[in-house]
N, C-alpha and C positions, 0 to 999 in steps of 0.2 A: 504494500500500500504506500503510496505516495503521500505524504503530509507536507503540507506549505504554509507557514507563517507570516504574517508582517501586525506587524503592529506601527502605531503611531500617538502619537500625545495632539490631543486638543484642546487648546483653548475655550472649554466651553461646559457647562455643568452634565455632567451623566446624563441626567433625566433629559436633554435636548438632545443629545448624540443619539440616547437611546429612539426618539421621536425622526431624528434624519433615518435609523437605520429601521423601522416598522413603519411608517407612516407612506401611504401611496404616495402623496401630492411632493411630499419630500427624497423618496426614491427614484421619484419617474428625474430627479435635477441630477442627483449621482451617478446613476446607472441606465445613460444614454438615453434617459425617455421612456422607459421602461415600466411597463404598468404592473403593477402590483397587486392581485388578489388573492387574499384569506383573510381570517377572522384572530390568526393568532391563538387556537384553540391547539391543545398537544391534538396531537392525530388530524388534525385537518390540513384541508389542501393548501397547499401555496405554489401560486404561478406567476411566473415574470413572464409578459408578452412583449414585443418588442419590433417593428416598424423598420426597412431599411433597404431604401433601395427599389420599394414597390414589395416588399416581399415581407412576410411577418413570419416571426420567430416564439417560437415558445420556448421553457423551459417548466417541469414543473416537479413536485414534491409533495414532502410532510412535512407539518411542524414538529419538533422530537421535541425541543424544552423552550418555554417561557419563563423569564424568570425576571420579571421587571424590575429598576432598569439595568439589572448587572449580565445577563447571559439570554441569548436567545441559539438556539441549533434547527438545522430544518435539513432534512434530503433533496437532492436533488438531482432531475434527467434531464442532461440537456442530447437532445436527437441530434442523430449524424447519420450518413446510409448504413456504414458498415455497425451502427449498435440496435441492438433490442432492448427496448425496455421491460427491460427486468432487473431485480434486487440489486444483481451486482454488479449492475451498469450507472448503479449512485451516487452520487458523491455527496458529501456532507459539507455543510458550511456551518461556521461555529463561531460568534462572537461574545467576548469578554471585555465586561467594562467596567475600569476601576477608576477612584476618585483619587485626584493625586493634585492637593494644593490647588483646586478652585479651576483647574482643568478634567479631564477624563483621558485615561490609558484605554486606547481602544487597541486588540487584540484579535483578528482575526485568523482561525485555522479551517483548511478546506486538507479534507483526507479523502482521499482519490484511487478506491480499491482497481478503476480501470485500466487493464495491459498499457495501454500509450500515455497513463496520467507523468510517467516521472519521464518521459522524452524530453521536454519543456522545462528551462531550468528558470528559474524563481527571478522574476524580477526585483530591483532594489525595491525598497519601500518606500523610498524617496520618491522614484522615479515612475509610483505604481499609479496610474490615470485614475483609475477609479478611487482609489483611496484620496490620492490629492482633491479629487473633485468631493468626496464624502468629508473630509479636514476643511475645507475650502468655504462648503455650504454652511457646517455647523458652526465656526468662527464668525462668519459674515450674521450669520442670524442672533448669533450670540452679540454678536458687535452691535445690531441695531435694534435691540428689543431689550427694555430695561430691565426685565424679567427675566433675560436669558432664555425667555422660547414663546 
């Protein structure tokens, strides 16, 4: 199994990071536009749909853990010709979120039981698009809501 890590530090209170990272209207700015639905229930569905090109993409899953606002995990199948969906074509996303001095330690692991998950060697986490746009949104909103969200 392939596991991949990055983490990053925000400027911004947990409870708002944890709001960029479950919130539809807030997901669809991180993660290319990307729509967002479940209910955040354990065992229920969760799908990203996604728009590009003319052409729409799903990806979809389980919630495995909620745990507001410190840990959220959910499965996921993103299709390709040569995969079937099934079990262990899953991969797991897994985020950890800690309070560190009036910012949040966001902590992402994705484990990636499929044959071609470790071809692909790990981006910086500096340099990781989505994550800078996920750091990006919640400092901005943090910076202009006196409330921090």
């Amino acid at each position: 199994m392939h596991v991949s890590t990055s983490s990053v530090r925000i400027k911004a209170p947990r409870e708002l990071v944890w709001a960029i990272l479950t919130d539809p209207a807030y997901v669809a700015q991180w993660q290319y536009g990307s729509v967002l639905s479940t209910d955040w229930s354990v065992d229920s569905p969760i799908r990203f749909t996604n728009e590009w090109e003319g052409n729409t993409f799903e990806q979809w899953g389980t919630v495995l853990l909620v745990d507001a606002p410190a840990q959220l995990r959910y499965s996921m199948f993103a299709p390709r010709p040569d995969l079937e969906d099934k079990p262990e074509n899953y991969f797991t996303m897994g985020y950890a979120l800690e309070d560190d001095a009036g910012a949040t330690n966001l902590t992402i692991t994705q484990e990636d039981p499929r044959v071609s998950a470790g071809e692909h060697a790990d981006s910086d986490d500096e340099e990781n698009p989505v994550l800078a746009a996920l750091k990006n949104l919640a400092e901005s909103v943090a910076a202009t809501s006196p409330a921090g969200h």
